[in-house]
N, C-alpha and C positions, 0 to 999 in steps of 0.2 A: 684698250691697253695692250700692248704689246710686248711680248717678254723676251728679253735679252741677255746674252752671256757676259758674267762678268768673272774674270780668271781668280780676283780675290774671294769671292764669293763662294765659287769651286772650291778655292783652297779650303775655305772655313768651313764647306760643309764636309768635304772627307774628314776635316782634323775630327768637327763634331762627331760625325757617327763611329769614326774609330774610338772616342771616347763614349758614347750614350745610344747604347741601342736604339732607346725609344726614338731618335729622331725619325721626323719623320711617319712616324707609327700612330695612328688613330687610338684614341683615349676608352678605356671602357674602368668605369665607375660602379665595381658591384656587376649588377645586372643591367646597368643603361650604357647602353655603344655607344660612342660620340662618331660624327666624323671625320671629327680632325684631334689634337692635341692642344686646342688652343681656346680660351675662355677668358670671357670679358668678366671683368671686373665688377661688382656694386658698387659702384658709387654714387653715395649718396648727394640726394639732390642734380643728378645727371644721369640716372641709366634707366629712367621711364621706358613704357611700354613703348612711344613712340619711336628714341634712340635707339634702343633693340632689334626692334621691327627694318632701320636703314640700315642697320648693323649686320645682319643677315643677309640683310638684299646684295650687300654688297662682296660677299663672298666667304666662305671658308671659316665659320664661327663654330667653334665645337659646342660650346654651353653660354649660356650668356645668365646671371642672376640679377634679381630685384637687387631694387632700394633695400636696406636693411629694414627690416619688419620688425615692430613692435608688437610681441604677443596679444598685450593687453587690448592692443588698438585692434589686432583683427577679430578676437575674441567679443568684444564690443562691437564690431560694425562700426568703427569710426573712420568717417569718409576719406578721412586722408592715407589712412593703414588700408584703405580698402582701394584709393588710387595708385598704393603704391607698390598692391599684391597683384593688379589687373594685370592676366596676360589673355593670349588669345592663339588659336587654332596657327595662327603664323610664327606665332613666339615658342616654339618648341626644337627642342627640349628647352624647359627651362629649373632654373634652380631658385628654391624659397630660402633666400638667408632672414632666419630671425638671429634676436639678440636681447639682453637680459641674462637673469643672475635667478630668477628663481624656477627649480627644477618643475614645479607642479603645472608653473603659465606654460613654460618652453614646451615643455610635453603635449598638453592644450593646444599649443600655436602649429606643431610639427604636424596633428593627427589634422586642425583644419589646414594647412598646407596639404597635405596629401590627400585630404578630402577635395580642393578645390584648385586640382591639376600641377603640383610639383613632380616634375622626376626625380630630384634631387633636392634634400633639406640640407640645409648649414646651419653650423652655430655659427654667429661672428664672434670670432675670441680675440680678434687686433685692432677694432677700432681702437684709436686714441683721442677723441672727440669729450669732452669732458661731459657732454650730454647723457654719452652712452656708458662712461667708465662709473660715474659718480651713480649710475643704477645698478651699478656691480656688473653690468655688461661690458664686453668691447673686449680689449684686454686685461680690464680689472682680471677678468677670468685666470687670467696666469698667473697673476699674484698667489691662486692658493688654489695646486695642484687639486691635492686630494678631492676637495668639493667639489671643484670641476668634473672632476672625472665620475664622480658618483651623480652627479646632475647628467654628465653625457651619457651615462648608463641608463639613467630614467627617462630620457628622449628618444634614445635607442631603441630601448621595448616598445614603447609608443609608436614608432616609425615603422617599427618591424609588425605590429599588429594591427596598424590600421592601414599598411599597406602589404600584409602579408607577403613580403620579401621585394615587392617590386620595387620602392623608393629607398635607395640608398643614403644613410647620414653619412656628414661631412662637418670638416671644421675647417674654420681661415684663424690663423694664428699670427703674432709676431714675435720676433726673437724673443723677444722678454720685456719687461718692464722698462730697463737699463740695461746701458753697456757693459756693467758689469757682472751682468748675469742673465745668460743665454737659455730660459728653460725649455725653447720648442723643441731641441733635440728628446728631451726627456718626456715632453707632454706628447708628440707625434707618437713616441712608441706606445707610451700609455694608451693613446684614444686607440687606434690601430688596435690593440688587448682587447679595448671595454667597445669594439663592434664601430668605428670607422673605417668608412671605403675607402676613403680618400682626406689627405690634410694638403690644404695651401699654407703655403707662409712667404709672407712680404717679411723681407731680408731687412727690415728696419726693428729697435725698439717703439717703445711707446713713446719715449721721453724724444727723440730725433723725431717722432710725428711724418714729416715727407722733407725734413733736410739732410742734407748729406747727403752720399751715397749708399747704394744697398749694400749689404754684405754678402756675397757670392758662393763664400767662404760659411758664412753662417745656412743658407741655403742646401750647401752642401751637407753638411754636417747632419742637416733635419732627412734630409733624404738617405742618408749613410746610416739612421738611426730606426730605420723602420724595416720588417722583415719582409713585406711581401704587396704593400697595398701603392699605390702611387702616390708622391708626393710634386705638386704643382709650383714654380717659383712665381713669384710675384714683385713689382718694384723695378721702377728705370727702364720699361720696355720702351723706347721713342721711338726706336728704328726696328723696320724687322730683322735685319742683323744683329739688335740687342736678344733676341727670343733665341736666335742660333748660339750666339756665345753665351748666353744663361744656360744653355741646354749642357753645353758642349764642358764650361767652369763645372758646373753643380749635378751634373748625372740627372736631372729632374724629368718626371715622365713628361710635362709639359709647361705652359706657359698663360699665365693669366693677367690679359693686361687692361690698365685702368687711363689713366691720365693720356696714356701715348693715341688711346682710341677717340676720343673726343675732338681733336684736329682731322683724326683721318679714321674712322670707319672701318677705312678698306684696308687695314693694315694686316687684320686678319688673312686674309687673303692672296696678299705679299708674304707676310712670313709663310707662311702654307707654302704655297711655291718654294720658296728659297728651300725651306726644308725637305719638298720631295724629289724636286727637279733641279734646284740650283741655281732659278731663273729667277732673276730680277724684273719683278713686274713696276712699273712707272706708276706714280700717283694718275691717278684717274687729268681728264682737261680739264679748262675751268665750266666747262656748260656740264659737265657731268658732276663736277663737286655742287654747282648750281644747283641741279636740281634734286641733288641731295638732301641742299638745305631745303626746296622747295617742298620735298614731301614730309620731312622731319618737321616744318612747322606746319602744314596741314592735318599732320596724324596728332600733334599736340591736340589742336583743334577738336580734330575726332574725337579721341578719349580723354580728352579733359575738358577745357574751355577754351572761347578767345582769349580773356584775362589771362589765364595763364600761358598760354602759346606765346603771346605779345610777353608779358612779362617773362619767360625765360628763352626765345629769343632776342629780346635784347643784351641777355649778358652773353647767350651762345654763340651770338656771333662771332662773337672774339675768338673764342678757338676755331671756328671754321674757316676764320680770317686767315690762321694761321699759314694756311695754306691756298690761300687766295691771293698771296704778294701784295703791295700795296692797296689798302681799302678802305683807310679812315672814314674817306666821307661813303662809304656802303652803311659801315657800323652806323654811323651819325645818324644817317637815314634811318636806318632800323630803329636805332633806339627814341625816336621822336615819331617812329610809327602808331597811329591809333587803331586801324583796323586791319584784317588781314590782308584787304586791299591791299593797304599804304607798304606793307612788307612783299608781295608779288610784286608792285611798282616797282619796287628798290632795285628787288633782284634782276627785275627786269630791263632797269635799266641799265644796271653796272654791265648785264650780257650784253647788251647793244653798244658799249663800251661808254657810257657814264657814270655819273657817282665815282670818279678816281683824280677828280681835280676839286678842291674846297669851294670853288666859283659852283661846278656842277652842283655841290648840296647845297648850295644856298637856293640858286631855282629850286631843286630840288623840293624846301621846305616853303617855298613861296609858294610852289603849287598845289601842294596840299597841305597847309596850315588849318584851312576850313573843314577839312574833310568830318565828319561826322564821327565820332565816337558811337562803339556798337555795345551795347549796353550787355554783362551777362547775370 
């Protein structure tokens, strides 16, 4: 990829940095340096070890965190809380977001977090998932300040002694429950008092979940309301020029994006540039987003299974489609793939330029209809 001058581009980073020091400026969290400003998102059900792992490869990730973690589940050794905390010697720095409502598990969950390789612990305080709310996690948590905050004081101690100052806590917050009542300006300063390093907040309520647009304006506000530690914007990053005008709107030390990395990876790595140089770097070709996907589902593989590799690229294709220009019949293919064969074929043939005419996937499924299912 090649990086090229774009005059608008220019213009948006001088207006940034005359508005926001931090552009541009590497992230330190407490005691952990990042080296960049810019962190991926947990999303759950989408940011396994193995997404992480291409997410890095591909450039300029400051922090990247888990799946949101379930105390109880890691506390238990239950396999799925235990595939969802797996990282590895390549996945660093990384950050352990648990979530939950009661202070004695979080505590429990934070010390094995930091016993079992976290830089960085989070509470999650903004899911809007009824899964997570209705356990009094997520953002139930802001419905009722004071608990909160005497629970994040008792995670805090825990974090601070069983990693004796090295692992910094953290919290991801959302505006508030409703639109008509904004409490992250007031909980950000709070945690910040009760020994936070660092707060994100996704510039949505609960109740708006991921419709509408963020509030820029309410991001600002949580970052205006804190004396000294850094506050992360989150919400509607698609372009890396959304990271520069977040920066540039809401003063925010940096940028944590979710939804916008799942098509592209390498977005990290784009905004980085634009924010230090001002270069507009190109989406990668298609042989290179290729075998993007080629190692994203092998690593599935690696640390998980085939069953699940197959079963979650079939629905990930779709976002990597997104920037693959026409693919229907790629996707079709993948998703009537039975072994990891049948998904290498796919890719392999869409590079050779097939699979982008409905004729192609019908051979396609004639030739390997038979193919053997690989049992795990």
């Amino acid at each position: 990829m090649i990086a090229h001058a774009d005059q608008s581009v220019t213009d948006a980073l001088v207006r940034a940095r005359a508005a926001n020091d931090r552009v541009g400026v590497p992230l330190s969290i407490g005691p952990v340096d990042l080296e960049t400003n810019l962190l991926l998102a947990p999303i759950a059900g989408y940011c396994d070890l193995a997404f992480r792992i291409v997410t890095r490869k591909c450039g300029s990730l400051g922090l990247a965190c888990t799946d949101l973690l379930s105390p109880h589940g890691l506390l238990r050794g239950n396999e799925q809380s235990m595939d969802l905390a797996r990282t590895s010697i390549d996945d660093q720095p990384i950050c352990m977001q648990l979530y939950g409502g009661d202070g004695d598990i979080l505590a429990d969950g934070a010390r094995w977090a930091v016993d079992h390789g976290a830089k960085v612990v989070d509470i999650n305080m903004g899911c809007p998932v009824d899964k997570v709310t209705k356990k009094d996690g997520g953002s139930m948590l802001l419905c009722d300040p004071p608990r909160t905050l005497r629970i994040f004081e008792q995670v805090a101690r825990a974090v601070e002694s069983a990693s004796r100052g090295r692992v910094p806590l953290t919290a991801k917050v959302r505006l508030g429950w409703h639109e008509g009542c904004w409490v992250a300006p007031y909980m950000a300063r709070q945690l910040e008092r009760a020994g936070a390093a660092l707060v994100t907040v996704h510039g949505r309520t609960t109740e708006q979940r991921f419709r509408g647009s963020v509030h820029l304006d309410g991001i600002a506000e949580v970052v205006a309301s804190v004396e000294s530690i850094p506050v992360i914007g989150n919400g509607d990053v698609k372009q890396p020029i959304d990271a520069l005008a977040m920066m540039e709107r809401t003063g925010c030390a940096g940028v944590m994006i979710g939804r916008g990395a799942l098509s592209a990876p390498w977005i990290f790595d784009q905004a980085w540039a634009m924010q230090t140089t001002g270069a507009v770097i190109p989406d990668p070709d298609e042989k290179t987003k290729l075998d993007i996907m080629r190692e994203y589902f092998d690593r599935m593989v690696e640390y998980r299974t085939v069953r699940y590799a197959l079963a979650n690229m079939r629905s990930r294709v779709s976002w990597f489609g997104k920037r693959l220009g026409p693919c229907k019949p790629l996707k079709e293919a993948i998703r009537v793939s039975k072994t990891p064969g049948d998904v290498h074929r796919a890719l392999d043939e869409f590079e050779a330029g097939g699979l982008r005419t409905w004729q192609q996937v019908e051979d396609h499924q004639r030739a390997h209809v038979n193919a053997p299912s690989l049992a795990t």
